[in-house]
C-alpha positions in Angstrom: 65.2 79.8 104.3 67.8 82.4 104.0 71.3 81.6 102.3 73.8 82.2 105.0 77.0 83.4 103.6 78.7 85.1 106.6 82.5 83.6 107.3 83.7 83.2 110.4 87.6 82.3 111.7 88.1 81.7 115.0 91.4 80.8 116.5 90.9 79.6 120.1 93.3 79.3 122.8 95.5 81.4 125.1 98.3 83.1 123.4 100.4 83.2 126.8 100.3 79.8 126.9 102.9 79.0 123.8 101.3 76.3 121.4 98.0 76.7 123.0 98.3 80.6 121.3 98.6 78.9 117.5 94.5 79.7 116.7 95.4 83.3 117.7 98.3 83.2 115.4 96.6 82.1 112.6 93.8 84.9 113.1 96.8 87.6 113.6 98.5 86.5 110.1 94.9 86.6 107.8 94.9 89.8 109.4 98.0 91.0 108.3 97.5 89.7 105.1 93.9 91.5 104.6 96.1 94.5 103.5 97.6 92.0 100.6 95.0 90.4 99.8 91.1 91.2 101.4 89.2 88.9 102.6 85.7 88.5 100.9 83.1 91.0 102.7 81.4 89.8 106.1 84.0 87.7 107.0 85.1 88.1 110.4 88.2 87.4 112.2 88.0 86.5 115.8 90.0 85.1 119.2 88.5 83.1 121.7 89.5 81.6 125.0 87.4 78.4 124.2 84.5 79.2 126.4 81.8 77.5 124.8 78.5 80.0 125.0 81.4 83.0 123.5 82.4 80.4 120.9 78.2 79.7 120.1 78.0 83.8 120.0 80.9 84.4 117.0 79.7 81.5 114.7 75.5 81.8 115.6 74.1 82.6 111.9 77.2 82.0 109.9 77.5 80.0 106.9 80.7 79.2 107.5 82.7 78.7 110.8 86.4 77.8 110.4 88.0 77.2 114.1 91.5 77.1 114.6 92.8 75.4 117.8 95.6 74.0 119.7 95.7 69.9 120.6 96.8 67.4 122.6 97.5 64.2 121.3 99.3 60.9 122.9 101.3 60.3 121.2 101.7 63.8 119.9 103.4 64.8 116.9 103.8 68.7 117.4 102.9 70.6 114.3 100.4 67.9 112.9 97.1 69.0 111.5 93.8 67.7 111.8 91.4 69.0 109.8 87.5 68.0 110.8 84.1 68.7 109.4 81.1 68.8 112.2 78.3 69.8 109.8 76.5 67.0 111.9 76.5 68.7 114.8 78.1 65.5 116.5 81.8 65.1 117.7 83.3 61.7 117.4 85.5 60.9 120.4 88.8 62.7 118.9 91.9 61.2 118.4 93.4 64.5 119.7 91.7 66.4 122.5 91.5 70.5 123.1 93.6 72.2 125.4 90.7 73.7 127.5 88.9 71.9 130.0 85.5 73.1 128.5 86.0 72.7 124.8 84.6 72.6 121.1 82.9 69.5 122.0 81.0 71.0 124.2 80.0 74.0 122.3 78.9 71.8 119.4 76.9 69.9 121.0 75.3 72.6 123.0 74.9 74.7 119.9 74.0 71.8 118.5 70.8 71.2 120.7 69.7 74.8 120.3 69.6 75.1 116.6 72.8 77.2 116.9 75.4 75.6 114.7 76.6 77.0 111.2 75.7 75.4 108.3 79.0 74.4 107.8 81.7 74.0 110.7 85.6 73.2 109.8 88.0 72.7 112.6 91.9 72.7 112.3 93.1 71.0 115.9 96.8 72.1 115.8 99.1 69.3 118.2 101.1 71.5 120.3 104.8 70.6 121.7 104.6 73.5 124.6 101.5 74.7 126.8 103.8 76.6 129.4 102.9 80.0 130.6 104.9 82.5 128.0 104.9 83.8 124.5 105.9 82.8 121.1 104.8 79.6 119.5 107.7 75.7 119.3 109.3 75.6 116.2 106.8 73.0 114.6 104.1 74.6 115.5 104.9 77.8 113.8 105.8 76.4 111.3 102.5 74.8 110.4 101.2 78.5 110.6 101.1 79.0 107.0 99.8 76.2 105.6 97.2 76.8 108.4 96.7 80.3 107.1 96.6 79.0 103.4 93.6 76.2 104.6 91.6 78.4 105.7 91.5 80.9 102.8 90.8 77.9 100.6 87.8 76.7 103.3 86.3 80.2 102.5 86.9 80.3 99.0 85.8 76.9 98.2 82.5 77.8 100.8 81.7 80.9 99.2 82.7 79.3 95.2 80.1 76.7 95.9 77.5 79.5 96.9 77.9 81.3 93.9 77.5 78.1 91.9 73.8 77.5 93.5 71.5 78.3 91.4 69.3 81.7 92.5 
């Protein structure tokens, strides 16, 4: 079997919708910072409104598939991250739910029925404060954007480290 070593970020969610926009911001920033610092070849940096069959599309043959989206939890603690690993292909019933009515659970297990998962899936469910219509992203929330941006360069270096480690 081939070694898959394609990374893909995708921040999901609706940035005219506040909170529910923090997946796109975290894909806008690693873009930014590309100029700075590159990210390793054939990674690629994508936005998605959560449908599940476009979601199956941008991670379909990656290694790698970080997804960054927004979360509702009760009770919520706006700006918390949950990070969670669905290399199984199954999602436990979450403690935080997405903001979509269709939603990664649904695209994991559909991808996961037809063979279309990653080999390794990392999710960073961001608990939002503000899901209004509008722009700009609550005070907690952006300010977990960093650490967000700084998780998911690790995710990839740590992914494509432990490739380079295997032996040929």
């Amino acid at each position: 079997m081939r070694e898959r070593t394609r990374v893909t970020v995708v921040g999901v969610g609706n940035e005219f919708r506040h909170d529910d926009g923090v997946g796109w911001a975290v894909v806008a920033r690693l873009r930014e910072l590309a100029g700075e610092r590159p990210l390793p070849s054939g990674t690629v940096l994508a936005t998605s409104d959560g449908d599940p069959g476009r979601l199956i599309a941008l991670w379909e043959g990656a290694g790698l598939a970080v997804v960054v989206d927004a979360a509702h939890a009760h009770p919520g603690a706006p700006g918390r991250v949950h990070r969670l690993e669905l290399d199984s292909g199954r999602v436990a019933p979450p403690s935080a739910t997405s903001s979509h009515g269709l939603g990664l659970g649904e695209a994991v297990e559909l991808a996961r029925v037809l063979g279309l998962l990653p080999e390794h899936l990392v999710v960073y469910a961001v608990e939002g404060a503000d899901g209004s219509f509008g722009t700009g992203l609550s005070p907690a929330v952006a300010a977990a954007v960093p650490g967000l941006v700084a998780s998911v360069e690790a995710e990839i270096s740590r992914h494509l480290g432990t490739l380079s480690e295997e032996p040929s």
